[in-house]
C-alpha positions, 0 to 999 in steps of 0.5 A, spaced: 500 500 500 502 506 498 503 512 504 497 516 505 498 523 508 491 522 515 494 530 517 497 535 513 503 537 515 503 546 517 510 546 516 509 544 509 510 549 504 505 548 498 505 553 493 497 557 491 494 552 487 498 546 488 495 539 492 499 537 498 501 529 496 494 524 499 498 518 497 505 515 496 509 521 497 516 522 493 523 522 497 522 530 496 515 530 499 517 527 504 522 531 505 518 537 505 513 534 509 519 533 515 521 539 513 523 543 520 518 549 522 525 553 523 533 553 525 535 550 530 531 544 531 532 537 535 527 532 534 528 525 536 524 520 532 523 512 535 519 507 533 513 502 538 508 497 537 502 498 539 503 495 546 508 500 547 514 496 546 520 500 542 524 493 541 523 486 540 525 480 543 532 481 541 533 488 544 534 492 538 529 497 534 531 493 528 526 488 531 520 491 529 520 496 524 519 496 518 520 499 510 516 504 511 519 506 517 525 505 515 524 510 509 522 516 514 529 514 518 532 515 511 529 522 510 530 524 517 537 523 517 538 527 510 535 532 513 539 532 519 546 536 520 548 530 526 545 524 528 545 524 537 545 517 540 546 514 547 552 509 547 548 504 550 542 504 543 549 505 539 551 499 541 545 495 542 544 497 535 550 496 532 551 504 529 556 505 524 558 511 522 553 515 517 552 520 512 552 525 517 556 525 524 554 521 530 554 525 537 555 519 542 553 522 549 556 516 554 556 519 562 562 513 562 566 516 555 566 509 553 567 510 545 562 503 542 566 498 538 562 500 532 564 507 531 571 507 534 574 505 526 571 512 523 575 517 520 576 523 524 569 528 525 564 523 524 564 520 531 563 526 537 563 524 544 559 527 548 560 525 556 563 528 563 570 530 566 569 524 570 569 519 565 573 513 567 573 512 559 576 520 557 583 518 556 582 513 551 577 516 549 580 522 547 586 516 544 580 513 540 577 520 536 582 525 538 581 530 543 578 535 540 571 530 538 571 529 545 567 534 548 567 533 557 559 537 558 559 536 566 562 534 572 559 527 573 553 527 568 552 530 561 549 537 560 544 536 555 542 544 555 550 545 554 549 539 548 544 542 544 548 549 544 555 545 542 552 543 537 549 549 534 555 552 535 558 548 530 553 550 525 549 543 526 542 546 527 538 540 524 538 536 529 536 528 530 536 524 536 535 517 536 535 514 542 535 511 547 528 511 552 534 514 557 536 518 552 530 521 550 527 521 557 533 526 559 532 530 553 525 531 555 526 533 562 531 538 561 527 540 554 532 542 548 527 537 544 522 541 539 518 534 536 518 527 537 517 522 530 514 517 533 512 510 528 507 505 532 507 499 527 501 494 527 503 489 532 502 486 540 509 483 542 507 483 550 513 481 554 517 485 558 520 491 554 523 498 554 517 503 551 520 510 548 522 513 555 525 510 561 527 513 567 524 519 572 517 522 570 516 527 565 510 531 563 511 533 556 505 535 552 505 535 545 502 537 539 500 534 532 503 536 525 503 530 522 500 522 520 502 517 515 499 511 514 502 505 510 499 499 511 496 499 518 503 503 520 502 510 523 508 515 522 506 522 526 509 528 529 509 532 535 511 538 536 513 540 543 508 545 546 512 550 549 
């Protein structure tokens, strides 16, 4: 089936006369249609059953997305500047280096195994002056793609600035729940994207945040619909 567009997009540019795209959007419609409302713009985007569950029985994001899915995550990475991840969804999910960097935020320094081989700049270490890892850390990707944010934890407001700063202003976050929870709490993030998948797993898995409460409220922009797959945006209300 092909993707129909169930809420337009206010952030969709459309010229007089023309018609917002109803079904199967090209890659450049669907650009537009995730196009940020203005600069700079972070926004995490995560995926979930309809139980909740942001993983399947092996841990991974990867075990219960789809094609559809895996098309807007495509589009929204070549939207972004950089790609923010934690270093435990890094490693879980196996991160190699992408088109764009990859800001790994680790509280410990420790750089994944995946990422350690990249050229230098498209690996940063976000992390704190009292990680146990710093010294390989700044070793491994050199000392000036190692920024120290906090004593003992990760600024996470300091992050957002550090990457403005450097010019990247299309910002994409990842995950992890932890991650994304913190983001939230300390409120840098502007959208969340959020695919629900047409699937009941039960068990016992993550959901999109973990850790302390957080009370965030958010506001419609978008929904897609492919084949009983939801795809939607959320601005956060501020």
């Amino acid at each position: 089936m092909a993707v129909r567009v169930l809420i337009p997009s206010p952030a969709l540019v459309v010229e007089e006369g023309a018609q917002r795209p109803s079904r199967d959007p090209s890659d450049e419609e669907l650009a537009a249609l995730y196009a940020a409302p203005r600069l700079p713009w972070l926004r995490v985007n995560m995926v979930s059953t309809l139980d909740g569950a942001a993983q399947g029985d092996d841990g991974q994001s990867g075990g219960i997305n789809n094609a559809v899915d895996k098309r807007v995550f495509h589009a929204l990475r070549r939207l972004a500047d950089c790609v923010v991840v934690g270093a435990g969804t890094a490693r879980t999910e196996g991160y190699g280096p992408a088109d764009v960097p990859v800001v790994v935020v680790s509280r410990s320094g420790s750089v994944p195994e995946t990422l350690r081989g990249a050229e230098p700049g498209r690996v940063v270490l976000a992390t704190a002056a009292s990680a146990s890892g710093l010294a390989e850390a700044r070793e491994l990707l050199g000392a000036d793609h190692v920024w120290t944010l906090g004593e003992e934890t990760v600024d996470l407001v300091a992050l957002r600035e550090r990457l403005v700063a450097r010019g990247w202003r299309s910002i994409l976050g990842e995950g992890g729940p932890g991650l994304l929870r913190d983001l939230l709490a300390v409120g840098v993030v502007d959208e969340l994207c959020l695919t629900w998948v047409p699937r009941l797993i039960a068990g016992d898995h993550l959901s999109i945040t973990a850790g302390g409460p957080v009370d965030v409220p958010l506001e419609p922009l978008l929904l897609l619909e492919e084949d009983g797959t939801l795809l939607g945006r959320w601005a956060v209300r501020r």
